[in-house]
C-alpha positions as MATLAB code, in Angstrom:
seq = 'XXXXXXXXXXXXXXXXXXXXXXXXXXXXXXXXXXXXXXXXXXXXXXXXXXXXXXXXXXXXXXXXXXXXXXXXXXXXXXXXXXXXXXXXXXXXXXXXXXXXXXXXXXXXXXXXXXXXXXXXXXXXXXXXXXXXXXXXXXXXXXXXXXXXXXXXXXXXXXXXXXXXXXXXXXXXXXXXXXXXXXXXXXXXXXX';
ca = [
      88.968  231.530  187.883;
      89.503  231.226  184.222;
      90.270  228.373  182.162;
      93.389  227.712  181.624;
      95.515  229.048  178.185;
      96.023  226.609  175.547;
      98.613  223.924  176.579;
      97.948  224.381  180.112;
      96.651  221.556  182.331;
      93.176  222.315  184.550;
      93.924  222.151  187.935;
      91.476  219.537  189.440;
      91.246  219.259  193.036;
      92.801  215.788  194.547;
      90.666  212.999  194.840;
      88.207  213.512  191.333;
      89.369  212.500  187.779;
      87.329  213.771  183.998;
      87.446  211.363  181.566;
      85.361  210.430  178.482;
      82.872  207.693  179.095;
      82.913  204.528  177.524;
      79.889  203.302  174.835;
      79.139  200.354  177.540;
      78.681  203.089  180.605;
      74.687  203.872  179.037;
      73.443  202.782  182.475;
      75.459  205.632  184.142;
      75.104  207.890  181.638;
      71.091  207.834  182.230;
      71.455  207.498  186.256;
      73.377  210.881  185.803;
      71.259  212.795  183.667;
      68.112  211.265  185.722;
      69.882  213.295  188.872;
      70.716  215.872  186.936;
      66.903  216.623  185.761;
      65.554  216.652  189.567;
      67.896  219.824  190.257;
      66.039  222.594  191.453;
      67.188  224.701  188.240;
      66.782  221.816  185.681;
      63.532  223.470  183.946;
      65.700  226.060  182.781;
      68.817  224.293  182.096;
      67.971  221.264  180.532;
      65.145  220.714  177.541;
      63.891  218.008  178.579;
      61.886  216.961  181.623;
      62.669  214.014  184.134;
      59.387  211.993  182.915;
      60.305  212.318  179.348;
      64.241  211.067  179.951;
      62.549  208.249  182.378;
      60.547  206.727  180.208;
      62.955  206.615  177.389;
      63.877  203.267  176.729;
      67.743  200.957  177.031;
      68.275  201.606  173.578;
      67.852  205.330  173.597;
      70.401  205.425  176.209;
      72.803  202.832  174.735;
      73.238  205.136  171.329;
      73.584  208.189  173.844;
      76.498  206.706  175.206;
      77.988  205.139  172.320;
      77.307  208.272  170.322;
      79.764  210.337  172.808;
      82.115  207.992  173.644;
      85.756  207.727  173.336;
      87.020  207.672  170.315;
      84.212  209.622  168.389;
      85.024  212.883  167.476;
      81.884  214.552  166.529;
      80.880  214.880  170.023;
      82.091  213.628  173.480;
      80.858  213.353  176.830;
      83.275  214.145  179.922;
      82.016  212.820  183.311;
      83.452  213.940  186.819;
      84.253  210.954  189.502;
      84.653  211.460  192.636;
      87.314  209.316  194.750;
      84.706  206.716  195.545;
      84.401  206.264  191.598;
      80.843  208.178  191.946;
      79.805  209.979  188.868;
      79.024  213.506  190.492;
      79.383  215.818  186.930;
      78.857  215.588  183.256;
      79.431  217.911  180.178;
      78.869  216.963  176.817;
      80.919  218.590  173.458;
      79.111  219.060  169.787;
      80.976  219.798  167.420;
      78.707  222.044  165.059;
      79.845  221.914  161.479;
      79.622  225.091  159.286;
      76.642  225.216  156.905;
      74.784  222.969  159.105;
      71.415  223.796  161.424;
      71.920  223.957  165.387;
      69.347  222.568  167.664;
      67.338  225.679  167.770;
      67.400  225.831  163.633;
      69.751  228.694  163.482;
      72.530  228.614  160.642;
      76.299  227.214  162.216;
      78.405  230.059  160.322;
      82.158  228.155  161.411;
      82.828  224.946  162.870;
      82.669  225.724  166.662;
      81.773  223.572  169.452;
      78.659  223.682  171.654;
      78.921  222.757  175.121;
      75.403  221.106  176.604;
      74.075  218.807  179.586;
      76.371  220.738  181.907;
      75.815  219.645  185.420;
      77.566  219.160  188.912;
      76.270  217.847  192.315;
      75.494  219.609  194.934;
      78.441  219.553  197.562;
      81.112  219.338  194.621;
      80.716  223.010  193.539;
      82.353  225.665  194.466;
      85.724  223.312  194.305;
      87.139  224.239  191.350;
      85.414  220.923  189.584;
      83.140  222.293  187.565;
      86.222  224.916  186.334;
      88.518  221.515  185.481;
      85.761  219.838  184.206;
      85.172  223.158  181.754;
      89.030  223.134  180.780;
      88.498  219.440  179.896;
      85.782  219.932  177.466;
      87.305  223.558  175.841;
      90.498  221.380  175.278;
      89.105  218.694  173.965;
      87.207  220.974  171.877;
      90.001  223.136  170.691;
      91.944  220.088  169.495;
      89.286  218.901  167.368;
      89.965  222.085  165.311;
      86.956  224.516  166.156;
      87.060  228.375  165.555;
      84.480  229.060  168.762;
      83.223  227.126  171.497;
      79.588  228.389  172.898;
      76.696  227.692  174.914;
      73.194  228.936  175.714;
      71.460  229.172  179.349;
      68.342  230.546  180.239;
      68.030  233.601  180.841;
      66.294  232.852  184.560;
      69.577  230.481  185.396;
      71.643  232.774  186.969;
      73.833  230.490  188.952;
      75.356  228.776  185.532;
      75.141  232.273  184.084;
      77.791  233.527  187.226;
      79.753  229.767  186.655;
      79.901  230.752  182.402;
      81.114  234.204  183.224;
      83.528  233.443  186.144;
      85.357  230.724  183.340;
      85.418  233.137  180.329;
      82.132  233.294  178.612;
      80.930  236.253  177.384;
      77.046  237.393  176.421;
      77.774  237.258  172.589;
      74.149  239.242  171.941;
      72.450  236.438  170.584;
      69.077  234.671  171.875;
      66.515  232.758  171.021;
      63.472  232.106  172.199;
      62.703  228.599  174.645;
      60.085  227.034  176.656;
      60.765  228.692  179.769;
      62.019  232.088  178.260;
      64.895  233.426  176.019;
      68.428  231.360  175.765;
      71.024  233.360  175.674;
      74.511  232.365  173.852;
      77.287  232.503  175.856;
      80.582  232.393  174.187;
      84.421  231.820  175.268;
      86.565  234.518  174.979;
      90.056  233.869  173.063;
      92.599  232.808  175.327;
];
């Protein structure tokens, strides 16, 4: 399944909603990521460790939320909710500025987005969520004016490489080099 065009609404299956969180959900925001760091694949999808995110303090968590809220447009974090109002997916949206460094160092050569923190519960894949939940964040992205939306995954990940591939990423050729191997960037196709 591919995203949808530009204009087009995802499809999400009945019952969930995506929406931006709110600056005052930091309590949720950490519960989620806290989940999503104990997944069986979370050494090589996420760079940071469940010990390191669990001992970060209220306030750490308070900016994360606030930072990629509604309403600011230099990022933005989409959550999934199931229809018992249960957080069950995440992906976060950086906009990457030309000129500027990325989070690996490398030189942003046109103002793209990078998608990051991508993660879905178990028994919620395989739905068609996660492919909404993409659609979401690429047209969220698109209308905040980028030229390219990307993202990296481990080389080693091969179930979010499949998910990448199945919504229109492509292997662009570049990696670089992580803790637990080489991340390779992924990026979306034009529509």
């Amino acid at each position: 399944m591919k995203l949808p065009a530009r204009g087009e609404s995802p499809v999400l299956p009945e019952g969930y909603r995506i929406r931006s969180v709110r600056a005052e959900e930091w309590r949720q925001v950490r519960e989620l990521r806290l989940v999503a760091l104990r997944d069986p694949v979370a050494r090589l999808a996420f760079l940071e460790t469940y010990e390191e995110a669990a001992a970060r303090p209220d306030g750490f968590w308070q900016e994360r939320a606030e930072n990629a809220a509604e309403g600011v447009w230099e990022r933005r974090q989409f959550v999934v909710e199931n229809g018992a109002g249960e957080w069950v997916g995440t992906v976060t949206v950086l906009v990457e500025e030309a000129g500027t460094r990325d989070f690996f160092g490398g030189n942003v050569e046109r103002r793209q987005a990078h998608l990051v923190g991508v993660f879905l519960r178990d028994g919620h894949r395989g739905k068609g969520v996660g492919e909404a939940m993409f659609a979401v964040a690429v047209g969220w992205a698109r209308q905040a004016g980028v030229e390219r939306v990307r993202l990296f995954v481990n080389e080693g990940n091969g179930r979010a490489e499949a998910f990448y591939r199945r919504v229109g990423f492509e292997a662009s050729g570049v990696s670089v080099e992580g803790d637990e191997g080489r991340e390779l960037e992924y990026v979306l196709r034009p529509a």
